[in-house]
C-alpha positions in Angstrom: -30.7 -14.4 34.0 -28.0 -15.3 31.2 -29.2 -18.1 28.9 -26.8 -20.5 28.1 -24.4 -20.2 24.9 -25.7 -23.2 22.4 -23.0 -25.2 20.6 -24.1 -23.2 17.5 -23.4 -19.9 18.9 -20.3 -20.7 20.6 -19.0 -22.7 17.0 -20.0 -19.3 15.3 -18.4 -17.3 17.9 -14.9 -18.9 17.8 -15.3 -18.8 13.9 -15.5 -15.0 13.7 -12.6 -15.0 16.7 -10.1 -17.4 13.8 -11.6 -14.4 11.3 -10.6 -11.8 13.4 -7.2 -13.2 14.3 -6.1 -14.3 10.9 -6.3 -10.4 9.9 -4.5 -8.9 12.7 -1.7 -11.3 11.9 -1.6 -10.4 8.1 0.3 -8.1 6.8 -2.9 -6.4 4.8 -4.3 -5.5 8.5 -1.6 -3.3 8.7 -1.1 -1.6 5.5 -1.5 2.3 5.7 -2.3 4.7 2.9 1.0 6.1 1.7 1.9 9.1 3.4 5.7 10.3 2.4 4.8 13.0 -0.3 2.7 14.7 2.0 5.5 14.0 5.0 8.3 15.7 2.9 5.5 18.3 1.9 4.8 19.1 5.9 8.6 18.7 6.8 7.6 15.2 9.0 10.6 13.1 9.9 10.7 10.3 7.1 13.1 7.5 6.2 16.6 8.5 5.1 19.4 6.8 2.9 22.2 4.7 4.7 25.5 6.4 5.5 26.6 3.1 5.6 25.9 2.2 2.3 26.8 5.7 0.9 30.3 5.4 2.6 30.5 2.0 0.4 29.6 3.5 -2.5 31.8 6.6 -2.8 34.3 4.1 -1.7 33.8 1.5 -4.5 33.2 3.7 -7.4 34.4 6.9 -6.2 31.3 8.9 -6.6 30.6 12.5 -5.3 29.2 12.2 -1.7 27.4 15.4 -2.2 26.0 14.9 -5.0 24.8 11.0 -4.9 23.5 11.4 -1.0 20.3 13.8 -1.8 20.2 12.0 -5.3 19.6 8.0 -3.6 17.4 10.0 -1.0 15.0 10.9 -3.3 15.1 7.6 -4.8 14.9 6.0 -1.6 11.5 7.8 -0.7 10.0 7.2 -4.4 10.8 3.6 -3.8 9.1 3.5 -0.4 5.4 5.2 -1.4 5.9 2.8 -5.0 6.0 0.0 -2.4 3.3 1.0 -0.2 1.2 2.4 -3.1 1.3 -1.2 -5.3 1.5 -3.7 -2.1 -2.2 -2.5 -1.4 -4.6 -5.8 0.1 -5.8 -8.0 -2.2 -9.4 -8.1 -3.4 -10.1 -11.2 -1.4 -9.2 -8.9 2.0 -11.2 -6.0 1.2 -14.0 -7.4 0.2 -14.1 -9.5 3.7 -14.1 -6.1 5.6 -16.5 -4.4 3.3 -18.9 -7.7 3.4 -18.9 -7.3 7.5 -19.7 -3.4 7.3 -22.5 -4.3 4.8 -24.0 -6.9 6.9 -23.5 -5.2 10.1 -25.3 -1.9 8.8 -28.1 -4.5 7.4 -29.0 -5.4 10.5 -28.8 -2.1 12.3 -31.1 -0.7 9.8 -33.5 -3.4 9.8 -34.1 -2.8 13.8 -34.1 0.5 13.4 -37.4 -0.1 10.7 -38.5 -2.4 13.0 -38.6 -0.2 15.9 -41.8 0.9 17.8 -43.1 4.4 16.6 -42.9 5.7 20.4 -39.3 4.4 20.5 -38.4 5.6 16.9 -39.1 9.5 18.3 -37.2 8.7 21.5 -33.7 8.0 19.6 -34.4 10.3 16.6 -34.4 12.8 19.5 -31.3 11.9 21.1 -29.7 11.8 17.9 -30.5 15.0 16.9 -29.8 16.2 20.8 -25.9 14.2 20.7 -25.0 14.4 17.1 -27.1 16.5 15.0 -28.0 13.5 12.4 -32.0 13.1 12.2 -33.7 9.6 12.0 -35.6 10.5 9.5 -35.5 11.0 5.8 -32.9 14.0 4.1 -34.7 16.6 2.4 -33.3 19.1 0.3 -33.2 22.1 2.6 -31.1 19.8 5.5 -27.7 19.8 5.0 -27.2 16.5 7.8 -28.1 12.8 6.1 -30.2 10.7 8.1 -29.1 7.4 10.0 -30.7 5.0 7.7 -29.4 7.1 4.5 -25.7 6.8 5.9 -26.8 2.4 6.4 -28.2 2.3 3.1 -24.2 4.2 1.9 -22.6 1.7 3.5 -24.1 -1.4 2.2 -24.2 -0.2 -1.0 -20.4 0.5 -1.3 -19.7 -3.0 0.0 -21.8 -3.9 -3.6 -19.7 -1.0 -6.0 -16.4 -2.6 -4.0 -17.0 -5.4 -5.2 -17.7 -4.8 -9.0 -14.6 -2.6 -8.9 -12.2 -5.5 -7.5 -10.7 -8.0 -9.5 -9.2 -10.8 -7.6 -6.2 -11.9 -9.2 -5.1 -9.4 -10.6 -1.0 -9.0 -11.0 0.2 -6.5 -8.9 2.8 -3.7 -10.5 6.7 -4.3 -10.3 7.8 -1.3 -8.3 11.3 -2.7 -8.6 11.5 -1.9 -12.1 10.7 2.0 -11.7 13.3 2.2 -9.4 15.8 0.3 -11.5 15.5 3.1 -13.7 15.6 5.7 -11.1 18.7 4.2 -10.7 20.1 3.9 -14.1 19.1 7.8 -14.4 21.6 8.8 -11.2 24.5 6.3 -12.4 24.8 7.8 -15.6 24.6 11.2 -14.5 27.3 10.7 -11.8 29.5 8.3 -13.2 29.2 6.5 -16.6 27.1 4.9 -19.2 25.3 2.1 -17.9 27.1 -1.3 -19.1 24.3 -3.9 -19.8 26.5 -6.6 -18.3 24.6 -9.0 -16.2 27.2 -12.0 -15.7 27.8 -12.9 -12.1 30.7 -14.4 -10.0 29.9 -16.6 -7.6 32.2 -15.0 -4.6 31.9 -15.6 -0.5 28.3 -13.3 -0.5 26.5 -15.2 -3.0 26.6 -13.9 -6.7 27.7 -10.9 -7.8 27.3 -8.4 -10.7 31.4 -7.2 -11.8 29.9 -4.7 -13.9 29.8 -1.6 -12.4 26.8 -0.2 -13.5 25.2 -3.1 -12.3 26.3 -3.8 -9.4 25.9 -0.3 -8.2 22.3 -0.8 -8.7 22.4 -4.4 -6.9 23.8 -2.8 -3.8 20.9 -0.4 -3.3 18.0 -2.2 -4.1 19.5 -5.0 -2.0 20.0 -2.4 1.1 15.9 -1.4 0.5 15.5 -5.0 0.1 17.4 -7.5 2.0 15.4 -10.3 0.6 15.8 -9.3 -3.1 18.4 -11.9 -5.2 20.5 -11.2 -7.8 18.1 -12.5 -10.7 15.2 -9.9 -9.1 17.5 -7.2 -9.3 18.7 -8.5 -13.3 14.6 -8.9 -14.1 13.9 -5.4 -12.7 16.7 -3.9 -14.9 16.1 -5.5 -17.9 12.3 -4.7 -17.6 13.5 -1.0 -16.9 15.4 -0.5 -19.7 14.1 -0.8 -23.8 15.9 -3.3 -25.8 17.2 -0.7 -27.9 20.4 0.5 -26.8 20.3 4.1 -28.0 17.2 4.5 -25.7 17.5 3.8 -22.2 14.7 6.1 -20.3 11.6 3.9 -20.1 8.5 6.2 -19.9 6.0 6.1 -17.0 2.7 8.5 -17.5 1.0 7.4 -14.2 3.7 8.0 -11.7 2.0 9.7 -8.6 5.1 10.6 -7.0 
């Protein structure tokens, strides 16, 4: 016979429900590992560059279709993995999930050492029979870990996780390595890049009347519907030196 839920239980049981819920609604629930280098690598479908927007830029400033549609492509798909790469969870998110494997795998391993020695052999055997991991201590010779070895792994990463993290911490302007991407393909297919960030006020909000620009403001904007006019200014200016006869900013960690 079923015992009654206590108020306690039930309380506790709708807490870890809110828990639950409040993840699967977040954005950090759903972020993935990026995967477009090794897409392009194994010829996987990935995202490709507006014709729309390359139509309005051949238009505009009567660039070389052929030459700026592969170029933007490629800067498309860096800008996608920079995005996904630096808008990882924060520290407070991982650390929750890590926290509920550690505490879960406490508790498995503590009834698993507080198991009867007759009912120890029985599961050690069906282990061994369904998934070739022994119960019992590694040794050398054994290439398979033991149960409780892979419990104590677990609960000791949630530990190393959390000396590792540092809640807080700024995240990385993938804006501005894109900005430069894009500084790179205007001056190769069009002209020097004019450091002119004055804006008109027109019927779409403001504008860059630069070229240079507001070539640049038209693609981050179509990656980024939500991205303003000062965004787009702060990227650029953070992408390019105050010198003016150096205009390639240097990035040593790029992964892609």
């Amino acid at each position: 016979m079923n015992k009654p839920k206590t108020s306690s239980t039930t309380e506790a049981s709708a807490a870890r429900e809110r828990a639950c819920k409040a993840d699967v609604d977040s954005d950090e629930w759903a972020w993935r590992f990026p995967t477009i280098p090794l897409d392009v690598a194994l010829g996987k479908p990935v995202p490709t560059i507006s014709s729309e927007l390359i139509d309005k830029l051949v238009e505009q400033f009567g660039l070389p279709r052929d030459e700026l549609e592969p170029r933007l492509q490629c800067v498309l798909l860096a800008y996608l993995h920079r995005r996904t790469f630096y808008e990882v969870p924060t520290a407070k998110f991982l650390c929750r999930q890590s926290a509920r494997i550690a505490k879960a795998s406490e508790a498995l391993l503590n009834v698993l050492r507080d198991l009867p020695p007759f009912f120890q052999e029985l599961l050690a055997h069906e282990l061994r029979e369904k998934t070739v991991i022994k119960l019992k201590k590694a040794s050398r010779r054994r290439k398979h870990a033991s149960l409780e070895e892979i419990l104590t792994v677990l609960i000791d990463y949630d530990q190393s996780l959390r000396k590792l993290l540092r809640p807080g911490a700024p995240r990385k302007d993938y804006l501005v390595r894109t900005a430069a991407d894009l500084v790179d393909a205007w001056e190769e297919l069009s002209s020097p890049f004019d450091r002119n960030y004055r804006t008109d006020k027109g019927k779409a909000g403001p504008e860059f009347p630069a070229s240079g620009p507001r070539f640049i403001q038209l693609i981050l904007q179509n990656f980024d519907k939500s991205l303003t006019t000062k965004q787009v200014e702060d990227a650029l200016r953070a992408a390019l030196p105050p010198r003016s006869d150096a205009k390639n900013p240097l990035f040593d960690d790029d992964v892609y």
